[in-house]
C-alpha positions in Angstrom: 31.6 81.3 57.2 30.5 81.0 53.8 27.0 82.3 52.9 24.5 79.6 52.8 23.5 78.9 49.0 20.2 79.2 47.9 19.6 77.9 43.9 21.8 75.7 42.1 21.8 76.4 38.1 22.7 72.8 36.8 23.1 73.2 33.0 24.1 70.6 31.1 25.8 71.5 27.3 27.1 69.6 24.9 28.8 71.7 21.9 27.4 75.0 22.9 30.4 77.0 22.6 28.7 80.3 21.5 25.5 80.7 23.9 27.6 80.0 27.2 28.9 83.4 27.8 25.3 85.2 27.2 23.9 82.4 29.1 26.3 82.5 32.1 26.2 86.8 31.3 22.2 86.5 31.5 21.8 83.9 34.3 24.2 86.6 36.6 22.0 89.6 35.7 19.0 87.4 37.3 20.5 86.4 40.6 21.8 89.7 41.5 18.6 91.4 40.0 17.1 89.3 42.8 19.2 89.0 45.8 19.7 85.3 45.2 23.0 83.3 46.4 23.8 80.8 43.8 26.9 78.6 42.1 26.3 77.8 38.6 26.9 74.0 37.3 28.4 73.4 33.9 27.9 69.6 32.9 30.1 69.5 29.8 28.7 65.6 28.0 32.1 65.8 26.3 32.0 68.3 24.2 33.9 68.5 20.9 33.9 72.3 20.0 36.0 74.1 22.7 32.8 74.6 25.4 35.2 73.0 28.4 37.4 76.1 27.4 34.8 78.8 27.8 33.8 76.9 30.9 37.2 77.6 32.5 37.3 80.8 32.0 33.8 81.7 33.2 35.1 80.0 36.5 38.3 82.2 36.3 36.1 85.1 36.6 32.9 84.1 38.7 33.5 81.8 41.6 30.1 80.9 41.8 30.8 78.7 38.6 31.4 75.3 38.8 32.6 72.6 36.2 32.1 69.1 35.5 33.5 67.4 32.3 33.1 64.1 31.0 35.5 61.8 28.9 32.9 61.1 26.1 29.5 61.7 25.6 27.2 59.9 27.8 23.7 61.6 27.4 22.0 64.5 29.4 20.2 62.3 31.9 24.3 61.1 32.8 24.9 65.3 33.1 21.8 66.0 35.0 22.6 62.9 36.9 26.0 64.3 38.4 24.8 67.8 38.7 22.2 66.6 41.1 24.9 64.7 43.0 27.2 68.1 43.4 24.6 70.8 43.8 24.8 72.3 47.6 21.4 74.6 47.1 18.6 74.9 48.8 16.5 74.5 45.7 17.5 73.6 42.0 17.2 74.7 38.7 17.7 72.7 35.9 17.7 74.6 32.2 19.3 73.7 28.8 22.3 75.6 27.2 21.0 76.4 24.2 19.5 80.0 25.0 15.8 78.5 24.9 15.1 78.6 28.0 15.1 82.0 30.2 16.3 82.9 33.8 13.8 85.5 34.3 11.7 82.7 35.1 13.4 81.3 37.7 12.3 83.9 40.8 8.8 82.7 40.2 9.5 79.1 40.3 11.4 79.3 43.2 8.9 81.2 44.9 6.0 78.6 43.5 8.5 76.3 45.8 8.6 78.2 48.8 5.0 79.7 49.1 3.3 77.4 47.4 5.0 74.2 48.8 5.8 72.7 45.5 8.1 69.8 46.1 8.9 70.9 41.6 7.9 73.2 39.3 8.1 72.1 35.7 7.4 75.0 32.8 5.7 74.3 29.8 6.5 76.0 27.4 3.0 76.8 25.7 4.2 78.9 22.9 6.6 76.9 21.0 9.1 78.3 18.1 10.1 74.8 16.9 9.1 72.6 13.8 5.8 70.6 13.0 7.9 67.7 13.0 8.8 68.2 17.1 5.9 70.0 18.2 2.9 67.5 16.9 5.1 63.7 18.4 5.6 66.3 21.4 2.2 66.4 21.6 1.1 62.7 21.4 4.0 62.2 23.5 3.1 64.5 26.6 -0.7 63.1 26.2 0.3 59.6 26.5 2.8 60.3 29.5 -0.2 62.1 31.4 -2.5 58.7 31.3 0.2 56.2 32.0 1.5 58.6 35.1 -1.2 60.3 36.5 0.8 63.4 36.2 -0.8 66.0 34.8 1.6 68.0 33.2 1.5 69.7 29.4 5.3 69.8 28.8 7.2 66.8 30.5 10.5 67.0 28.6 10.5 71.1 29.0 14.2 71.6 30.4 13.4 75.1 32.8 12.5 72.9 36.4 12.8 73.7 39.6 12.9 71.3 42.5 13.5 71.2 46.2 17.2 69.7 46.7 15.8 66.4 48.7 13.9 65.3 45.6 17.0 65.4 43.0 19.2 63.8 46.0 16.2 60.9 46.0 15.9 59.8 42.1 18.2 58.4 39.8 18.6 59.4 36.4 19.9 57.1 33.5 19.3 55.8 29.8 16.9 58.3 28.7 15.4 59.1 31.7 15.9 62.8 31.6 12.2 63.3 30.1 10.4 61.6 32.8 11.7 63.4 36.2 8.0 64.5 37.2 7.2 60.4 37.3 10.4 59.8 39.2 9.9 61.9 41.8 6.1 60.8 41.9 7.1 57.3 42.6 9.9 58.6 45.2 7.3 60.2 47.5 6.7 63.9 46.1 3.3 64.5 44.7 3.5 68.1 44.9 4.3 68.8 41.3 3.6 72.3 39.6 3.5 73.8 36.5 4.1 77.2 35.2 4.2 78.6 31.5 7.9 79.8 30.5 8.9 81.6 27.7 10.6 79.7 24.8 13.4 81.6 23.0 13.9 80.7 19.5 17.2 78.8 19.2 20.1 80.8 19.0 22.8 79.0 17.7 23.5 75.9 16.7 21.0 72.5 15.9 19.5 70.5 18.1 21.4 67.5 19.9 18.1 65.1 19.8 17.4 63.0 16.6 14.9 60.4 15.3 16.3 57.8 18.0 14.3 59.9 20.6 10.4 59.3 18.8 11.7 55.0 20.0 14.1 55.8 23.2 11.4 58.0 24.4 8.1 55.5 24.5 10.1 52.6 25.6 11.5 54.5 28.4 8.1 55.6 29.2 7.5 52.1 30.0 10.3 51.3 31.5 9.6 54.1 34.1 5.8 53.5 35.0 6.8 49.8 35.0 9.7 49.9 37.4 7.5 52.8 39.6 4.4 51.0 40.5 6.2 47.2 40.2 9.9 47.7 40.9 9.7 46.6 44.1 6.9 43.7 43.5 7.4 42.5 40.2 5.3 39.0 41.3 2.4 41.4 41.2 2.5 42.0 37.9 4.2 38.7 36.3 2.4 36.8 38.8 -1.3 38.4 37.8 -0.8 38.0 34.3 0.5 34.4 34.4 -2.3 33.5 36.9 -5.2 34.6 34.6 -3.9 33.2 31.5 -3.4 29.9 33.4 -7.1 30.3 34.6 -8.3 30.8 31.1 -6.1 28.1 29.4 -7.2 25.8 32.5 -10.8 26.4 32.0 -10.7 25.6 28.4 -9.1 22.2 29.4 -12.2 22.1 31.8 -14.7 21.9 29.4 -13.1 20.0 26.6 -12.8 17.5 29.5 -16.4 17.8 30.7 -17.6 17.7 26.9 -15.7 14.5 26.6 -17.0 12.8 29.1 -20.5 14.3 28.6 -20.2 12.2 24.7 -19.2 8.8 26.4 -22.5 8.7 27.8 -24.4 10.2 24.7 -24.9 9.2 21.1 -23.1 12.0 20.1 -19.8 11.7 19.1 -17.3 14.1 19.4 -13.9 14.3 18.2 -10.5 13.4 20.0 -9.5 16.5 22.2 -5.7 16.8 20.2 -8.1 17.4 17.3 -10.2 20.7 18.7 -8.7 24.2 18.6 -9.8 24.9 22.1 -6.8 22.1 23.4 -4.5 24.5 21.6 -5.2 27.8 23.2 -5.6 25.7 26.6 -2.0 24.3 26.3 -0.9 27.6 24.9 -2.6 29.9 27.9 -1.5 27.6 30.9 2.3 27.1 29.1 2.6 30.6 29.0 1.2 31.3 32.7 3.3 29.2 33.9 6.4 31.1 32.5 5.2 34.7 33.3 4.4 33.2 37.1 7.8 32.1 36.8 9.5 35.1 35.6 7.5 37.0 39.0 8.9 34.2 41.0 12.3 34.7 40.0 12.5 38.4 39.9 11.5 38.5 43.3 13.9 35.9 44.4 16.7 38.3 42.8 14.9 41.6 44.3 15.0 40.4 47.9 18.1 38.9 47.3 20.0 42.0 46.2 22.6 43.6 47.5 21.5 46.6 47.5 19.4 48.1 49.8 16.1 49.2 49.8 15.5 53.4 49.9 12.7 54.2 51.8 12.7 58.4 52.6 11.9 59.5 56.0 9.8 62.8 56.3 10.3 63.0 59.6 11.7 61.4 62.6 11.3 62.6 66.6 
């Protein structure tokens, strides 16, 4: 019988022909260093410099290498999405392929997950050795993820995690996603997110993959992913709340312009026709526009509970 596997190395690459072989070389030294059973996941994103070639041949020479290649390039959170659907581990470590991030970390993060009873570890890498120009929207970017989330973390998109299998067979990755799993797995059920510092190498070889489509990708995803974690399942509650006080506020502004109207009939004072007052506007435009957000709640929850799909809901445990 084949020895139970403990860590699953999921690395996604794209054009990283020249730091594979140290990485694979330097990821080995750790496991055995450490007594750890392990397979090791390339995820090529279709690769255009001969990486799929060095992948082979690591796999000629270690079985504990495994390979996945796709057509084209479809984005790390598509890589990181099928290594999560063909890792076999106990736990899982997910790390870029670029020589900035460093196994020696790993032992610690997995133990952070087994003593400690972390359902993930994320590092942050504290000490960073790349430009102004990544480090201060970094920054801003981490700060604003921490208030919309809740999740107090200092580095959200560092790639070094580690996570207990259930919560990587639980989430699904896509678009951008890749650099928000700590609120994915928050809004699946596991709170019990950690973080450590890591070491971050200077890069290597090569440039990096990410450019200035990530500082418009990144914020709109952000709201894409608190949205569809606290309303996914109840859109009505958010739709419908908006819509009902803007139809409240538009109504009460009829209200008065009604009451104010009648209230002149009966005075000396003469006030002008309603269709001429600015407050009939911004009532016809509030109540208009409630109307259409309490739609747009109505609807999406006539499609949600329609759906063919099912709903997930995870079961801790069952007697």
């Amino acid at each position: 019988m084949d020895k139970k596997i403990e860590i699953s190395i999921v690395v996604p690459l794209y054009n990283e022909v020249e730091s594979l072989p140290e990485l694979h070389e330097w990821i080995v030294s750790v496991m055995h260093k450490n007594n750890f059973t392990y397979e090791i996941i390339f995820v090529d994103d279709g690769s255009k410099d001969g990486s799929w070639k060095i992948v082979e041949a690591l796999k000629s020479k270690d079985n504990c290498v495994r390979g996945i290649k796709f057509q084209r390039n479809y984005g790390k959170s598509a890589a990181l999405q099928k290594g999560f659907e063909a890792v076999e581990g106990e736990f899982v470590i997910t790390m870029d392929a670029d020589l900035q991030d460093s196994p020696e970390e790993i032992p610690e993060m997995v133990r952070m997950l087994k003593e400690d009873d972390f359902d993930m570890v994320s590092g942050w890498k504290k000490k960073r050795f790349d430009p102004l120009s990544k480090t201060i929207p970094t920054k801003l970017y981490n700060w604003t993820a921490r208030k919309l989330t809740g999740i107090y973390l200092h580095d959200f998109n560092c790639g070094l995690k580690a996570y207990r299998t259930i919560v990587v067979k639980s989430i699904e990755i896509y678009g951008d996603m890749h650099r928000y799993i700590p609120a994915l797995a928050k809004y699946a059920g596991f709170n019990k997110i950690g973080e450590k510092v890591v070491q971050h190498q200077a890069r290597k070889f090569g440039t990096t993959k990410f450019g200035l489509n990530r500082f418009v990708n990144g914020p709109l995803d952000l709201l894409s992913v608190v949205f569809i974690g606290k309303f996914g399942k109840k859109p009505m509650h958010f739709f419908g709340a908006i819509g009902t006080l803007l139809f409240l506020i538009g109504f009460a502004f009829a209200l008065y312009l009604g009451i104010d109207k009648i209230v002149s009939l009966f005075s000396d004072h003469l006030s002008p026709l309603i269709a001429q007052r600015t407050e009939f506007y911004i009532a016809l435009t509030a109540m208009i526009i409630g109307s259409q957000f309490f739609l747009a709640g109505f609807i999406a929850e006539l499609i949600g509970r329609n759906s063919s799909s099912r709903n997930v809901y995870l079961i801790e445990t069952e007697i």
